[in-house]
N, CA, C and O atoms as CSV, one atom per row, in Angstrom:
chain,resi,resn,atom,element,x,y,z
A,1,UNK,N,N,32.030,-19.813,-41.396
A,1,UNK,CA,C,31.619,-21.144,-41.803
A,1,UNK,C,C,31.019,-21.062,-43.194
A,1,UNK,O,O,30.316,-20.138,-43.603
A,2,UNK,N,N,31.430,-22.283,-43.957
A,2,UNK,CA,C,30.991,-22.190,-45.597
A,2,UNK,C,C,29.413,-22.363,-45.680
A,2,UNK,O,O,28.941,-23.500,-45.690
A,3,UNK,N,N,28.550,-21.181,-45.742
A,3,UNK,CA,C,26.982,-21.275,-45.470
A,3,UNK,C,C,26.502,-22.742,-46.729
A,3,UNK,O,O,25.430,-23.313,-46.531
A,4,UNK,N,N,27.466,-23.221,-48.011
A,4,UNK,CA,C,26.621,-24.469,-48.630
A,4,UNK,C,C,27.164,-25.533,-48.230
A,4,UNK,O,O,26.508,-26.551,-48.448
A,5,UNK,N,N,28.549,-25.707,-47.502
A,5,UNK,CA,C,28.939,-26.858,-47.545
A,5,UNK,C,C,29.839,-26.924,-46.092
A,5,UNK,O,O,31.004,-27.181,-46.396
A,6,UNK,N,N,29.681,-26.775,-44.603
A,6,UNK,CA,C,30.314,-26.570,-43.581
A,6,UNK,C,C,31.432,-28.050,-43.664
A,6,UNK,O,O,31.160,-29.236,-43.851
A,7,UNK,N,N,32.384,-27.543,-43.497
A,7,UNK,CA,C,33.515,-29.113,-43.345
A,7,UNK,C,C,33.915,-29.571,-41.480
A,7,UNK,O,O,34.740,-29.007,-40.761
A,8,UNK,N,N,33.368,-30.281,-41.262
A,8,UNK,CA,C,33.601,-30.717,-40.021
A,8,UNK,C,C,34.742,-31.881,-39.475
A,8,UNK,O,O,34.955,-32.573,-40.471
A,9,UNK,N,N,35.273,-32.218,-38.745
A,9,UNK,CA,C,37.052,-32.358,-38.651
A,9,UNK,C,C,36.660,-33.324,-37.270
A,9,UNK,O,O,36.856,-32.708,-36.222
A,10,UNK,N,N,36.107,-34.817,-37.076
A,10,UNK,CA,C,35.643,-35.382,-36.397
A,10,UNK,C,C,37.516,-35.841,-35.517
A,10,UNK,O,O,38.208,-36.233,-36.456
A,11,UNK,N,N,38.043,-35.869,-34.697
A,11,UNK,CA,C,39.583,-35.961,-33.942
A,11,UNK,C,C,39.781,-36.557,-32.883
A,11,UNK,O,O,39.504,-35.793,-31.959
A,12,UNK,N,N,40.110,-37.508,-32.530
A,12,UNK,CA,C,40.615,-38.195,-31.426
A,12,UNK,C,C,41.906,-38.395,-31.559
A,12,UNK,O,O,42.570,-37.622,-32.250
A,13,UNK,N,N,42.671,-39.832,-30.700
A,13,UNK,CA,C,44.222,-39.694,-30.475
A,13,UNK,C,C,44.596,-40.967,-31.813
A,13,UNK,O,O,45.472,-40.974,-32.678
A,14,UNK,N,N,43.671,-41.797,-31.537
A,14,UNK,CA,C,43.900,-43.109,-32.141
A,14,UNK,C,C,43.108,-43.048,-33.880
A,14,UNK,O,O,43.420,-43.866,-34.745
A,15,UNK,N,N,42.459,-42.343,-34.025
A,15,UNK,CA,C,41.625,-42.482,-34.928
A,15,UNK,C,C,41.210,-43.786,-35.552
A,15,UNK,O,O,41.424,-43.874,-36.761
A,16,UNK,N,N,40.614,-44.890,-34.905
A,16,UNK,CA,C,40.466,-46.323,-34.454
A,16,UNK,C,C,39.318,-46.399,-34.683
A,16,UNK,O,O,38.904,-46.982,-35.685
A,17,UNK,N,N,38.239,-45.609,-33.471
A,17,UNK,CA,C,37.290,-45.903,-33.176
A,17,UNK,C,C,36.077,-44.932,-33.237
A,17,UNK,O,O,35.118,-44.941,-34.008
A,18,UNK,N,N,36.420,-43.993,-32.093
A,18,UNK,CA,C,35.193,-42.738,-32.201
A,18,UNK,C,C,35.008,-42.267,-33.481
A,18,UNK,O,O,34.097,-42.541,-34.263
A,19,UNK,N,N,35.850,-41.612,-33.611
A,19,UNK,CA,C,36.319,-40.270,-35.180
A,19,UNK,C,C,35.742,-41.198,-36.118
A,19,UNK,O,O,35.255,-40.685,-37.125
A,20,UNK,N,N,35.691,-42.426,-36.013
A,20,UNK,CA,C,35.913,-43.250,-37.214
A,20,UNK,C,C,34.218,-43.307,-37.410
A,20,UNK,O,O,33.696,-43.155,-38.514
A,21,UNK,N,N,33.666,-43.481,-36.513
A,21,UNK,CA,C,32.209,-43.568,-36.288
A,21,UNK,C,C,31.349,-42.391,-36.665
A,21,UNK,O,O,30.443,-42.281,-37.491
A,22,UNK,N,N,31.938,-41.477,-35.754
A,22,UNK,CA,C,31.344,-40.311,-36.025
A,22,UNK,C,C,31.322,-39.435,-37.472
A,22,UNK,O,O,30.518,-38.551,-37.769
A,23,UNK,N,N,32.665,-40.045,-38.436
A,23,UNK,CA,C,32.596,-39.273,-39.768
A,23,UNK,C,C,32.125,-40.310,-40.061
A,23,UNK,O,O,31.534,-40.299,-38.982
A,24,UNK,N,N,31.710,-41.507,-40.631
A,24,UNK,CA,C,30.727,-42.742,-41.130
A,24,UNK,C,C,28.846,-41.867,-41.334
A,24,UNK,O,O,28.049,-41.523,-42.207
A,25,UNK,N,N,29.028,-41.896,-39.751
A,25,UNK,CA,C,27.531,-41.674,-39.379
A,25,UNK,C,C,27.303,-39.783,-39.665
A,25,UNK,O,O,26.310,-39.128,-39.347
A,26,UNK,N,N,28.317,-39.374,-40.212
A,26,UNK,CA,C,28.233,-38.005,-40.716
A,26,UNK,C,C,27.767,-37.813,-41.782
A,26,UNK,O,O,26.700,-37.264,-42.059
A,27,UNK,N,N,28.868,-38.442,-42.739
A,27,UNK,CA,C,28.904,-39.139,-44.727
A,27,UNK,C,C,27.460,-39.572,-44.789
A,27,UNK,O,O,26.744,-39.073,-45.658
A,28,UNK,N,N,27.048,-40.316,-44.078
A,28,UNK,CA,C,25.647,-41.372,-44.300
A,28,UNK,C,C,24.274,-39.998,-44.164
A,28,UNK,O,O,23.395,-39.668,-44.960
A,29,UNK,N,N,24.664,-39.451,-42.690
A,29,UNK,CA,C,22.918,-38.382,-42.626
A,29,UNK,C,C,23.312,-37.007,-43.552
A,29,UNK,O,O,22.375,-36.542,-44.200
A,30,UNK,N,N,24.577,-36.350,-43.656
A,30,UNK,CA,C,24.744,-35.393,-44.714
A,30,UNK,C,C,25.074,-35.328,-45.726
A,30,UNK,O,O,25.290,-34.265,-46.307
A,31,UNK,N,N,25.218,-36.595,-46.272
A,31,UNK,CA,C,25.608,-36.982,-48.293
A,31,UNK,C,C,26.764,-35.578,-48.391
A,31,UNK,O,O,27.775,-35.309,-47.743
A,32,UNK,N,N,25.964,-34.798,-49.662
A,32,UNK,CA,C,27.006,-33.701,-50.285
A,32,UNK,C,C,26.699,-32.507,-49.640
A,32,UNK,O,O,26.761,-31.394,-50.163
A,33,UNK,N,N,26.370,-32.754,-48.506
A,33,UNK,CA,C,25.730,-31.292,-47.525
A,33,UNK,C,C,26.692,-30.789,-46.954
A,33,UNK,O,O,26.623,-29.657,-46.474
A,34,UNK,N,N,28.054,-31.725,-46.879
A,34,UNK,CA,C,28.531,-31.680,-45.362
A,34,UNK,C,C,30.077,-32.128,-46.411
A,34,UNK,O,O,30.074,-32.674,-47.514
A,35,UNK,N,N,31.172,-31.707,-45.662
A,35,UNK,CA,C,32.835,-32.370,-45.881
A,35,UNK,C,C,33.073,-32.736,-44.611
A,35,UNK,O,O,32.913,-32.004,-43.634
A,36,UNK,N,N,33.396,-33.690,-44.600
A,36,UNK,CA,C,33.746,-35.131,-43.423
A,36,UNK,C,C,35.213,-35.233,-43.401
A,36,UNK,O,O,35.755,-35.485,-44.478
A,37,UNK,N,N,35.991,-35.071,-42.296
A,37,UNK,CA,C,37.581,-35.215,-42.012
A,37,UNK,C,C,37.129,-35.948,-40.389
A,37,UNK,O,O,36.327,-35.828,-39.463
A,38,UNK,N,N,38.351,-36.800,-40.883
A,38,UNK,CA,C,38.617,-38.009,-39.580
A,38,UNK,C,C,39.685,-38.339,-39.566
A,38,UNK,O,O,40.341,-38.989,-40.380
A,39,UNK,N,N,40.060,-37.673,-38.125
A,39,UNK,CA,C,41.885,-38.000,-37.482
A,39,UNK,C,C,42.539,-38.150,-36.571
A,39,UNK,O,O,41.991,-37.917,-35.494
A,40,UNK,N,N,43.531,-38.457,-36.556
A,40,UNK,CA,C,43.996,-38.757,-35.124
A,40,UNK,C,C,45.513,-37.847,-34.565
A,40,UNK,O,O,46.245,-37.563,-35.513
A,41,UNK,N,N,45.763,-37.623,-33.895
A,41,UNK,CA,C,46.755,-36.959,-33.420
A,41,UNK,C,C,48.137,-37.885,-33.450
A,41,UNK,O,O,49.229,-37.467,-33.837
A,42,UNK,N,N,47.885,-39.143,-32.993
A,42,UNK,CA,C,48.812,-40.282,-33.237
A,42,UNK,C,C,48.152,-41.474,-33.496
A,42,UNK,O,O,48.184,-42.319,-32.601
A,43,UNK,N,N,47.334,-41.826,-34.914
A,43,UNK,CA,C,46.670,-42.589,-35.591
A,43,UNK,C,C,47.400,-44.194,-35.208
A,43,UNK,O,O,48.601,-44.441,-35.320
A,44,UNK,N,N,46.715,-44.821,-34.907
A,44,UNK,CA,C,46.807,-46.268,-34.849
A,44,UNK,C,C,47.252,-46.937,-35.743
A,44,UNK,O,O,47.818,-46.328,-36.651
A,45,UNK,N,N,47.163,-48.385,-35.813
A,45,UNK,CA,C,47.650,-49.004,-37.284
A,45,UNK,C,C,46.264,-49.340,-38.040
A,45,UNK,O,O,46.186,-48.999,-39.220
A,46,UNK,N,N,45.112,-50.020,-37.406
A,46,UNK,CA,C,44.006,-50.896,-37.810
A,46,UNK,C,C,42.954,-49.872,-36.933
A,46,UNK,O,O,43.119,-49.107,-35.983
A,47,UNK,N,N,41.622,-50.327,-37.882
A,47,UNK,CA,C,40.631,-49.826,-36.971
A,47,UNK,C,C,40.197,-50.553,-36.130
A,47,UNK,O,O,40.528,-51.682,-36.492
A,48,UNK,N,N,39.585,-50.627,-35.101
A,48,UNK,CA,C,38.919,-51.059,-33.882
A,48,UNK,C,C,37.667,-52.317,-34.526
A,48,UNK,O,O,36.590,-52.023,-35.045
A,49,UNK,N,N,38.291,-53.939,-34.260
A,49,UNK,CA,C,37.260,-54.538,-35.167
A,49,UNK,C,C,35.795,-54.668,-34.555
A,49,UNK,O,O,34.845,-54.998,-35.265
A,50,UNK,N,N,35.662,-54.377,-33.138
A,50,UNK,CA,C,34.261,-54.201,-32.329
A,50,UNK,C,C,33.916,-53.195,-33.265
A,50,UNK,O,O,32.817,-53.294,-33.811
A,51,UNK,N,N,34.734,-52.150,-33.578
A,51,UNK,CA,C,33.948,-50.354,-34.227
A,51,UNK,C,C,33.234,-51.050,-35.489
A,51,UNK,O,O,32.037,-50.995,-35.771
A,52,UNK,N,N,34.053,-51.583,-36.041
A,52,UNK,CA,C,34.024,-52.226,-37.387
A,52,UNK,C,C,32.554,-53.108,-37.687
A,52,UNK,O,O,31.665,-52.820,-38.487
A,53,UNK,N,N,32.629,-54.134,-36.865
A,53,UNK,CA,C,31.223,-54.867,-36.807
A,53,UNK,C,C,29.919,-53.817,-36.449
A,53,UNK,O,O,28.845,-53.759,-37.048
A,54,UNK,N,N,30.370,-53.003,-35.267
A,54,UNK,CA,C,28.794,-52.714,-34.665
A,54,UNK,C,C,28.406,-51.465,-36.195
A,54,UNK,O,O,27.240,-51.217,-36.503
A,55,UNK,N,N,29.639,-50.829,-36.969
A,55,UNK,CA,C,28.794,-49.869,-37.548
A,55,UNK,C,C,28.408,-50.556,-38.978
A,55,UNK,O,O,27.773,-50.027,-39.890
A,56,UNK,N,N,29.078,-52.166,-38.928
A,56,UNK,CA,C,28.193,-52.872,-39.936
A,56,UNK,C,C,26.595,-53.146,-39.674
A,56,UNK,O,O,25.713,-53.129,-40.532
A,57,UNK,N,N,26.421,-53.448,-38.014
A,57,UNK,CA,C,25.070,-53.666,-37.656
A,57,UNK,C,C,24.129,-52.608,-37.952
A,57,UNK,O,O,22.926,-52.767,-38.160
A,58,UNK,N,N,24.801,-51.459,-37.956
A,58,UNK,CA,C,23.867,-49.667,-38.161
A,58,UNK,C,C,24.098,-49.987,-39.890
A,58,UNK,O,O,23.576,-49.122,-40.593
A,59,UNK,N,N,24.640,-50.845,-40.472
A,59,UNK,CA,C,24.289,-50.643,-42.345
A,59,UNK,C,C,25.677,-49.966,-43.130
A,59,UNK,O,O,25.880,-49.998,-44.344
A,60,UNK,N,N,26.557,-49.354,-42.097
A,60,UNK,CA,C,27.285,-48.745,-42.388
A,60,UNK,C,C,28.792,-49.493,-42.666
A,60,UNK,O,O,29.431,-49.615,-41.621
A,61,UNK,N,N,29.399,-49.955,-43.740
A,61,UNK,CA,C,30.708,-50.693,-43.766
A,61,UNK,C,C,32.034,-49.596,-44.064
A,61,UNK,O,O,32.336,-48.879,-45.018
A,62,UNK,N,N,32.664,-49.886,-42.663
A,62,UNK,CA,C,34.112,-48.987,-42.319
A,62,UNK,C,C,34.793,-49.606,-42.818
A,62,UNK,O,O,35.888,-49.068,-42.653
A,63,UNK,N,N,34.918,-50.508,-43.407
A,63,UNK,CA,C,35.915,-51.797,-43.402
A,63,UNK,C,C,36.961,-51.999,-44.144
A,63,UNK,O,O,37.732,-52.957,-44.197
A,64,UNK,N,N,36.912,-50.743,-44.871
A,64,UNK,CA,C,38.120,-50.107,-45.655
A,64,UNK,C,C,38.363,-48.834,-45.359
A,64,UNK,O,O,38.545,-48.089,-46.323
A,65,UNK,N,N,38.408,-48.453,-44.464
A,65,UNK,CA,C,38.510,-47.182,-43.740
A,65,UNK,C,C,40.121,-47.395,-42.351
A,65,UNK,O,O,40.188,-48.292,-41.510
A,66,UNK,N,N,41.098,-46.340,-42.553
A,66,UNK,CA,C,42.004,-46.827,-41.865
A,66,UNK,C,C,42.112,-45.182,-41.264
A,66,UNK,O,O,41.459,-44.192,-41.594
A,67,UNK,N,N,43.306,-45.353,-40.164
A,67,UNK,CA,C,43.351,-44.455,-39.171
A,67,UNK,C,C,44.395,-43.569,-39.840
A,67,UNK,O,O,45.474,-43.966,-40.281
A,68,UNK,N,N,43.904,-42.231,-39.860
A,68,UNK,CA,C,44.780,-41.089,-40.596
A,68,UNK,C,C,45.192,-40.252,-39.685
A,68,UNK,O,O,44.679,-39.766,-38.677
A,69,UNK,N,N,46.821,-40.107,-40.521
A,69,UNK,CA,C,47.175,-38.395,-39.336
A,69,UNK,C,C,46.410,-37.474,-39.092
A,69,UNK,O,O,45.291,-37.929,-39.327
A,70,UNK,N,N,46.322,-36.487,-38.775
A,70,UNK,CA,C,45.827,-34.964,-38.798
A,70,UNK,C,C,46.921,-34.323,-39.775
A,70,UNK,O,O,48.050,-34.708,-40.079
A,71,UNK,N,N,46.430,-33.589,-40.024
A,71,UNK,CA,C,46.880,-32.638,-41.096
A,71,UNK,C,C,46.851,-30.940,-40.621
A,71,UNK,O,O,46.032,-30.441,-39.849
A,72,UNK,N,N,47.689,-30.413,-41.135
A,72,UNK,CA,C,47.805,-28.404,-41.012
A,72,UNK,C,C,46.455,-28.610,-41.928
A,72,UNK,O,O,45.580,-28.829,-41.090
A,73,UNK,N,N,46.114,-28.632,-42.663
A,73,UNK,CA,C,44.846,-28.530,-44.173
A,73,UNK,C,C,43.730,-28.965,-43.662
A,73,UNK,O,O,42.629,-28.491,-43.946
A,74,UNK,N,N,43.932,-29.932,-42.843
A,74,UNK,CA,C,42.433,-30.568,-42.023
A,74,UNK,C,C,41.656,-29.681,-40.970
A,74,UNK,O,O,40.471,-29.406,-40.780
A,75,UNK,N,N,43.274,-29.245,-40.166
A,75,UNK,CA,C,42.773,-28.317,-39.352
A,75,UNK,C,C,41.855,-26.969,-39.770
A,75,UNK,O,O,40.777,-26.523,-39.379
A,76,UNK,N,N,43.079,-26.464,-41.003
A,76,UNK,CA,C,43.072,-24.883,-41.168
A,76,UNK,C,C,41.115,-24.863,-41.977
A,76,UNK,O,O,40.125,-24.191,-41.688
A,77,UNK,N,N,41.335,-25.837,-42.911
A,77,UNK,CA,C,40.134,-26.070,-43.708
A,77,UNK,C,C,38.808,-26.092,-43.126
A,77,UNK,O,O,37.839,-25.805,-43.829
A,78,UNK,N,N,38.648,-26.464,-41.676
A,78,UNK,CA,C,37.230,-27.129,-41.033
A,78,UNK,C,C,36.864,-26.039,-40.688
A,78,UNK,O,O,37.569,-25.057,-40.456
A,79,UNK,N,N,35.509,-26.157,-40.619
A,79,UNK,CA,C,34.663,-24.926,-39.663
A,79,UNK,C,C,34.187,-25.338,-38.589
A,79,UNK,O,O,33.528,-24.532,-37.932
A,80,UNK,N,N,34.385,-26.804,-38.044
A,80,UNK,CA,C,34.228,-27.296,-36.499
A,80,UNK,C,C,34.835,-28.350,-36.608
A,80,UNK,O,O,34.764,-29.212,-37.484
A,81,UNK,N,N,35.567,-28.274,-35.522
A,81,UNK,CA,C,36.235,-29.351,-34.880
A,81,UNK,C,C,35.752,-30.237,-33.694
A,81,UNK,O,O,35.525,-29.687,-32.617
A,82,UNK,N,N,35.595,-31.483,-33.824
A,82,UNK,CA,C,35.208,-32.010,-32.781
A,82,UNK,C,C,35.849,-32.522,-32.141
A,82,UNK,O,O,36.427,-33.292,-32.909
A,83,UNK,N,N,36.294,-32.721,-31.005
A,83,UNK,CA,C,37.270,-33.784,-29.963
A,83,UNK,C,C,36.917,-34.923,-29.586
A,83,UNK,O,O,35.698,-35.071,-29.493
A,84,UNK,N,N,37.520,-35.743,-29.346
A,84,UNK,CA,C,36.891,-37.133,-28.868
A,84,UNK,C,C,37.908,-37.533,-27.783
A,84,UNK,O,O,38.489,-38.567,-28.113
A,85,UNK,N,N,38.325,-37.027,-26.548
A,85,UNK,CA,C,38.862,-37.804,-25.179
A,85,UNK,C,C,40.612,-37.305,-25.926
A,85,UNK,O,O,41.580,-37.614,-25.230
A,86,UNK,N,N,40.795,-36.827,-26.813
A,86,UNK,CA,C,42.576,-36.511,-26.762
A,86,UNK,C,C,43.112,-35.112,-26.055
A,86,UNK,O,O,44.269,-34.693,-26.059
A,87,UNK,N,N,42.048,-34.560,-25.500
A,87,UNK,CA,C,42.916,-33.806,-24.277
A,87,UNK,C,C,43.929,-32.854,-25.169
A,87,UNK,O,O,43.694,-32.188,-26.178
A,88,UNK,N,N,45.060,-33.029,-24.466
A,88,UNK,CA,C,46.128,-31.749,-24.884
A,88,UNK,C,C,46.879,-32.438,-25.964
A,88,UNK,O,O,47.954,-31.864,-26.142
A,89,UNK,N,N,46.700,-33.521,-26.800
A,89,UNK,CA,C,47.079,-34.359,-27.522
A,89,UNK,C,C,46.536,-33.713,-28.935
A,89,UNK,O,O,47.089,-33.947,-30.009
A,90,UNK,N,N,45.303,-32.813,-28.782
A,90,UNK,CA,C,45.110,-31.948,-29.965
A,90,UNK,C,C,45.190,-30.938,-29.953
A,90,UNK,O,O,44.838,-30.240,-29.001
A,91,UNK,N,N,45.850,-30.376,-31.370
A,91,UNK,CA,C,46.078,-29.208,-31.761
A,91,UNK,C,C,44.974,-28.097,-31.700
A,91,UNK,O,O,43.776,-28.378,-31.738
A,92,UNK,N,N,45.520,-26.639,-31.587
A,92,UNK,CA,C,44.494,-26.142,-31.028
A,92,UNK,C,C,44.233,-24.811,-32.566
A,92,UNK,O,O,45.190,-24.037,-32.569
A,93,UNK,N,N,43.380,-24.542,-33.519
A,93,UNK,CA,C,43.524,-23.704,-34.403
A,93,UNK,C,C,42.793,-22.692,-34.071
A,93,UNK,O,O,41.636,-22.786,-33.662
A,94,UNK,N,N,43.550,-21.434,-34.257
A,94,UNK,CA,C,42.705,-20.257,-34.172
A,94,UNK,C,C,41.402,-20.309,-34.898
A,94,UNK,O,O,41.255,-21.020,-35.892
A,95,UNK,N,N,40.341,-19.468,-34.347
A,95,UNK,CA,C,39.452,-19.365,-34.885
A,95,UNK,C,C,38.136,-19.995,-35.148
A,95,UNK,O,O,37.072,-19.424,-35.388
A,96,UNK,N,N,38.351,-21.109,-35.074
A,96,UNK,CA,C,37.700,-22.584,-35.152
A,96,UNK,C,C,36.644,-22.684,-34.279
A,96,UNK,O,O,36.855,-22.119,-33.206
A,97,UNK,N,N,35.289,-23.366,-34.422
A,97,UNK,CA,C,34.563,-23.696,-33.615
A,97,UNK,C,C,34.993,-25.092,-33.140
A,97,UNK,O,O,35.100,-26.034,-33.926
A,98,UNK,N,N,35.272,-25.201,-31.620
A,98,UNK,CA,C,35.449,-26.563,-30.998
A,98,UNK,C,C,34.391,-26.927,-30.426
A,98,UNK,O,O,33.548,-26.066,-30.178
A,99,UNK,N,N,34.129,-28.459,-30.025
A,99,UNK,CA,C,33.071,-28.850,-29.688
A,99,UNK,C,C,33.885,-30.189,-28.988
A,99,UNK,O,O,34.810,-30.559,-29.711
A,100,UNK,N,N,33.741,-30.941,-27.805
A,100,UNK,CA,C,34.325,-31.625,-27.098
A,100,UNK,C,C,32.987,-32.705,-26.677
A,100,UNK,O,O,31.983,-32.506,-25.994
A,101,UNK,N,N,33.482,-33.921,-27.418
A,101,UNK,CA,C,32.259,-34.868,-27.006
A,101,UNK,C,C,33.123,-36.225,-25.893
A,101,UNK,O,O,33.873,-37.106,-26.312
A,102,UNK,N,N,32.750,-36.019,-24.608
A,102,UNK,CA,C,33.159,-36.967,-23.558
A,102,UNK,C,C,32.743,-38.052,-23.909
A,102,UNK,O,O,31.519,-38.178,-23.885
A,103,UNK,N,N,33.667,-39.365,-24.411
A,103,UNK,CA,C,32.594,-40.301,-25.043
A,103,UNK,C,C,33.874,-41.818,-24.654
A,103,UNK,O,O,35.047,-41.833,-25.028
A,104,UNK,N,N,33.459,-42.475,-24.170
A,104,UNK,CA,C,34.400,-43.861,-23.621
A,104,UNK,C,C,35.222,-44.313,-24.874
A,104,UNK,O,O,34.776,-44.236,-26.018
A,105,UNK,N,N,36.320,-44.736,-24.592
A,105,UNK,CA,C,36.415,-45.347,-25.592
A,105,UNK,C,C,36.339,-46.681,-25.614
A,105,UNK,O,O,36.342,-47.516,-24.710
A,106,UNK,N,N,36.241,-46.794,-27.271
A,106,UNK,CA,C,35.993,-48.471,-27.459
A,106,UNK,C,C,37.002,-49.422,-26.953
A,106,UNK,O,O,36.923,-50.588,-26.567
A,107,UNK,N,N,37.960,-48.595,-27.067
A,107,UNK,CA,C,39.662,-50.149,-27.119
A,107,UNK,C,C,38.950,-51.203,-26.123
A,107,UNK,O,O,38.506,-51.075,-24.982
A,108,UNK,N,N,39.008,-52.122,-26.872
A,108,UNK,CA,C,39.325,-53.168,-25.195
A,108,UNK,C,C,37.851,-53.252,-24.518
A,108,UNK,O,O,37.683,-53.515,-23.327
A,109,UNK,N,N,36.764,-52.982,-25.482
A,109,UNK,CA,C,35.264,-53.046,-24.797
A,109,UNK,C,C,34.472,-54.199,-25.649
A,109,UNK,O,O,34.583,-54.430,-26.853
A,110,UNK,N,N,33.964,-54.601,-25.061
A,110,UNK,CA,C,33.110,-55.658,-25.644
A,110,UNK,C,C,31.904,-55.099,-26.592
A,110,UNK,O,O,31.245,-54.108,-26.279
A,111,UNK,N,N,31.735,-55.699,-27.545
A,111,UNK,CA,C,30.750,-55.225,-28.831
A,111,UNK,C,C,30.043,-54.572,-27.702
A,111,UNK,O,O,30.519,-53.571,-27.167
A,112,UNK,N,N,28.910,-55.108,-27.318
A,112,UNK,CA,C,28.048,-54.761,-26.308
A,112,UNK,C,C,27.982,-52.912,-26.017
A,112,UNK,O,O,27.264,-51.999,-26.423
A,113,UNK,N,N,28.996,-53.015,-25.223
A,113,UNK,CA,C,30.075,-51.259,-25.028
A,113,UNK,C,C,29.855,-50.454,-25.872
A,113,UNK,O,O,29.319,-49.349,-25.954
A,114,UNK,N,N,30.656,-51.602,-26.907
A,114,UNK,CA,C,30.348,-50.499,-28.071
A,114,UNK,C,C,29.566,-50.163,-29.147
A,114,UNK,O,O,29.687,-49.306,-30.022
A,115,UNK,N,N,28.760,-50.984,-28.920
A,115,UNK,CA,C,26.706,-50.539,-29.611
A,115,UNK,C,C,26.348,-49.181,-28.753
A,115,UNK,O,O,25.786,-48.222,-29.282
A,116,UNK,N,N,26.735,-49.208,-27.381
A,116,UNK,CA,C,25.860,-48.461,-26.847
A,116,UNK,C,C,26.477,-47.110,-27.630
A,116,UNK,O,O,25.746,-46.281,-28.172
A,117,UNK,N,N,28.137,-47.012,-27.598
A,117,UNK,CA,C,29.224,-46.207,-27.843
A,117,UNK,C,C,28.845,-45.510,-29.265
A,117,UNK,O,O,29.020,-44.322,-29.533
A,118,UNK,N,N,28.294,-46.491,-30.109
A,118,UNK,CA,C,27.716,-46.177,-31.654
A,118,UNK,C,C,26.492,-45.387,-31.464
A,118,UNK,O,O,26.467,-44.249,-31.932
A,119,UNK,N,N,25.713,-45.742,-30.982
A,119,UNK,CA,C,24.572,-45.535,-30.524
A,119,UNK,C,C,24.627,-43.788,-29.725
A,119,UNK,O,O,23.578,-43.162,-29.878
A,120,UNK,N,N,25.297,-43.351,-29.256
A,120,UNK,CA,C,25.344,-42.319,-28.851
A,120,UNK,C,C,26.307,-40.890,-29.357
A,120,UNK,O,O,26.380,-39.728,-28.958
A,121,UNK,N,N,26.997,-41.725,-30.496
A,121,UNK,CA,C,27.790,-40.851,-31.546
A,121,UNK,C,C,26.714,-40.624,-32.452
A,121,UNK,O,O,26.505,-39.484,-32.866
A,122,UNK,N,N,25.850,-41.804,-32.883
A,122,UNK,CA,C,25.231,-41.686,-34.208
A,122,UNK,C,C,24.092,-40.143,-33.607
A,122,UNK,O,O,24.104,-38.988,-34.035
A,123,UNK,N,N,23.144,-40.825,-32.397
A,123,UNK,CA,C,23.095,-39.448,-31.570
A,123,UNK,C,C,23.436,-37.792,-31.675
A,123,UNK,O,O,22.734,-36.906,-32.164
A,124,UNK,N,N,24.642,-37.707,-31.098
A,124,UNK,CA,C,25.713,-36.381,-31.144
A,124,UNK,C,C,25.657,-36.133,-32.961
A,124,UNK,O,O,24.892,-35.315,-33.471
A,125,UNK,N,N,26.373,-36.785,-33.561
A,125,UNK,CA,C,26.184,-36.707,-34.956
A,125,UNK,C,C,24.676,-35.707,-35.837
A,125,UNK,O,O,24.556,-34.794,-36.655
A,126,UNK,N,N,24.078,-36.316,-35.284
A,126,UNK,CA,C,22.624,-35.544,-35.729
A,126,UNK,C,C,22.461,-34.172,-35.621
A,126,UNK,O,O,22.339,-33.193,-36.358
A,127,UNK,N,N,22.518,-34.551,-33.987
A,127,UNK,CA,C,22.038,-33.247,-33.176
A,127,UNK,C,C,22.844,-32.209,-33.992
A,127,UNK,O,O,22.288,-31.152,-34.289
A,128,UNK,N,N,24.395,-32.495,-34.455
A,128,UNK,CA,C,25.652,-30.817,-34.802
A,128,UNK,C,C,25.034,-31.019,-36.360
A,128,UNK,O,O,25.137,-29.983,-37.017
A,129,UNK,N,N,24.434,-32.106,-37.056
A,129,UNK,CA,C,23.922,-31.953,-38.295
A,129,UNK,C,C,23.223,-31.017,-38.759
A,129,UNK,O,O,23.355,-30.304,-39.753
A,130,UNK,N,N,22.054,-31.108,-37.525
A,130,UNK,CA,C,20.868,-30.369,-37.505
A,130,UNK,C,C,21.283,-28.317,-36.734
A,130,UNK,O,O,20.889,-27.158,-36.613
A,131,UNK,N,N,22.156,-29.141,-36.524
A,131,UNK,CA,C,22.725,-27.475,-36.499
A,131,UNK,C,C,23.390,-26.538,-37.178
A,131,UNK,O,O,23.317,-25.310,-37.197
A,132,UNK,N,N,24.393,-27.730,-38.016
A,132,UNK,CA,C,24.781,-26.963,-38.840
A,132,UNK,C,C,24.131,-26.751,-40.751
A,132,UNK,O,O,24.452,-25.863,-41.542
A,133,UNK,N,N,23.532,-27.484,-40.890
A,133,UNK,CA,C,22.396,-27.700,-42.258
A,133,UNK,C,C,21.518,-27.080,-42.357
A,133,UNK,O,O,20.889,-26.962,-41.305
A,134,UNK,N,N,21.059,-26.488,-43.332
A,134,UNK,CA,C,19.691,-25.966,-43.281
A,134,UNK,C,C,18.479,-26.816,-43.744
A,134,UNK,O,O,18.556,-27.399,-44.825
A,135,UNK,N,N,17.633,-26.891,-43.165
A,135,UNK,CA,C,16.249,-28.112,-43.340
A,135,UNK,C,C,15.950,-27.828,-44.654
A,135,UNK,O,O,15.042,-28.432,-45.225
């Protein structure tokens, strides 16, 4: 892992909603500490407009932020990978630290859902911050 600058590789299927949250609320607590990748295995068209509003309510505007492939470079490049609910739908890279966050998804949930859904990425987010940063 790059001891000044660890690159972390936030991955789900849709890259819609979670991923989308979780590199937002990454960019925002690690500025230039941290390299932020967000993707999807089979990326959507639009982001998730519940995702969209609630991480306007946290200050944070996605709102030009759209759902990206995964990449060989995204993979090979990261020093942790995180999962978000895509199962065998993601690629698996040697070497790599994985980290698997069980987390609902938004599709089809009422804002409500998905405050709590924000609310517990922004959470997870910290906690691998504070692990991987030095104070």
């Amino acid at each position: 892992m790059s001891a000044t600058q660890p690159e972390i590789l936030f991955l789900c299927v849709h890259n819609a909603g979670r991923s989308q949250m979780a590199a937002a609320f990454a960019r925002q607590m690690g500025g230039r500490r941290v390299v932020v990748h967000s993707a999807g295995s089979a990326p959507g068209e639009t982001l998730n407009v519940a995702v969209v509003e609630a991480m306007m309510e946290s200050g944070i505007d996605i709102s030009n932020e759209s759902p990206q492939a995964l990449t060989l470079d995204m993979g090979q490049s990261a020093d942790v990978i995180v999962t978000m609910g895509c199962g065998d739908a993601c690629p698996v890279y040697l070497g790599k630290t994985y980290v698997d966050w069980e987390l609902t998804d938004p599709a089809g949930k009422a804002i409500e859902e998905v405050r709590s859904i924000r609310d517990e990425i922004e959470r997870r987010v910290r906690g691998l911050l504070d692990e991987l940063l030095p104070s």
